[in-house]
C-alpha positions, 0 to 999 in steps of 0.5 A: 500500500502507497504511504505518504505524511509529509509536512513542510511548515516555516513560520514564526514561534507564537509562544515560548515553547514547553519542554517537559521533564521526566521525574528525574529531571531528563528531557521527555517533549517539547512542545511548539506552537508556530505561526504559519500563512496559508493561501486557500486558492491554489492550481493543481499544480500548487501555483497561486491564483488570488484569495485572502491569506489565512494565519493558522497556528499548528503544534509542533511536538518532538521527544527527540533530546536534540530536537528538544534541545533546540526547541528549548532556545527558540523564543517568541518571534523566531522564524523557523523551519519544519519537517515531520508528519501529522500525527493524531491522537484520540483523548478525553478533552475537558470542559467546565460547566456553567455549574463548575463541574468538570467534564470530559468528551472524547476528542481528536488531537492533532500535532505535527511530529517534527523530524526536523528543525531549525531556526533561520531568523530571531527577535522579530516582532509580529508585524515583522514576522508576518511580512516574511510569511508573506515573501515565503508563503509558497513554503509556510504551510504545506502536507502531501497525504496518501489515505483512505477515508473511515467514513463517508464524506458529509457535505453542507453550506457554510457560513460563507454560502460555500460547499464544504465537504468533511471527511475522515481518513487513515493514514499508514505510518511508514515510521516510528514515533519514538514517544512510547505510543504503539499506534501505527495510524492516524486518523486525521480529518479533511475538510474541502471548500467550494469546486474541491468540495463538491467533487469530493462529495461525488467521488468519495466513498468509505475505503476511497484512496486518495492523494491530497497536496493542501496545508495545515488548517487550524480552526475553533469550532463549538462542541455540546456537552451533557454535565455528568453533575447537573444533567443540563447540557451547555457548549464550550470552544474546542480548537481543531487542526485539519488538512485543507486540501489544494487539490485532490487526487482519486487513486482507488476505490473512488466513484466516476457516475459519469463514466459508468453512464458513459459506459451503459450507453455504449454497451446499448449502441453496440 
């Protein structure tokens, strides 16, 4: 089976990162949240064509001791270069009710895995950060993913009277993340807009493999709850990390109505 998870981000450190120690004071993980440029309107062949620039905002997680040595000097405002692989994780996600108690629902988290890193330019304010995106946004925030969806795409209108079209895939690691997890597959979630977005809805199906050459989207959304205490039923802001496709290929298992009937309509004529 084809694998692909690759992530190439260069952006600008939004926070001090966080390095995690183990009870004897060694080095477990960083954590590194950078600021990336995304241009939502791409050709095929990744070639710009006009849209508003978007800023998201991903995590960068590593247990490398070099690697979590140098995240350890970046500070607020460093530009820096990224490479890894999306990698997900299934948790329980907290909550506060309105009543003060505590709850929990299951949850997506999404994190790059860094592989490799690097700081190219340090100290720049916001506005200096951003204008840089701007020169390099061709390399700011891109993924390149081989996966087969889980379950079949949902499509809707969205705010901006656009189609959307929101998938789940998995995805077959070729690697091994040296953080002490087993898991061998990530289950990231897709989420296309307009053209993309209507194609998608046509051509995908449950065990659908594709290929999607798009960017990291990073988004907050509003989830409902039941409280386990007071049994009343309130919402609370999660933020979500997904793969905004640029374009996407149909490798296998995929639906083409057009052809089936172009198909039936030559079978009738001979």
């Amino acid at each position: 089976m084809a694998r692909e998870n690759m992530v190439m981000l260069h952006g600008q450190v939004y926070v001090k990162p966080k390095v995690y120690f183990a009870s004897d004071g060694t080095p477990q993980k960083a954590v590194l949240a950078v600021k990336v440029l995304r241009r939502p309107f791409l050709t095929g062949n990744g070639q710009i064509v006009g849209g508003r620039l978007y800023l998201d905002c991903p995590l960068v997680v590593t247990a490398d001791p070099d690697l979590i040595k140098a995240v350890a000097s970046f500070q607020t405002g460093d530009m820096v270069d990224v490479r890894g692989v999306l990698t997900t994780r299934e948790v329980m996600k907290s909550s506060i009710c309105v009543c003060g108690a505590k709850n929990s629902a299951p949850g997506n988290f999404v994190f790059i895995t860094a592989i490799y890193l690097c700081r190219r330019e340090t100290g720049l304010s916001n506005d200096e950060g951003l204008e840089l995106l701007k020169q390099r946004s061709e390399v700011s925030n891109l993924i390149l993913m081989i996966g087969t969806l889980c379950r079949d795409p949902e499509s809707y209108t969205n705010s901006d009277n656009k189609t959307a079209t929101q998938y789940q895939i998995a995805v077959n690691r070729r690697y091994h993340i040296r953080d002490g997890s087993t898991d061998r597959t990530d289950y990231p979630w897709v989420k296309s807009i307009g053209k993309q977005a209507a194609e998608d809805a046509i051509r995908l199906q449950i065990n659908s493999t594709i290929f999607i050459n798009g960017a990291i989207q990073t988004r907050e959304i509003t989830r409902k709850i039941l409280c386990t205490v007071c049994g009343e039923e309130y919402q609370f802001a999660e933020t979500v990390t997904e793969i905004f496709p640029y374009a996407v290929e149909y490798l296998s298992n995929c639906l083409f109505p057009e052809r089936e009937n172009k198909e039936k309509e030559e079978a009738k004529e001979a």
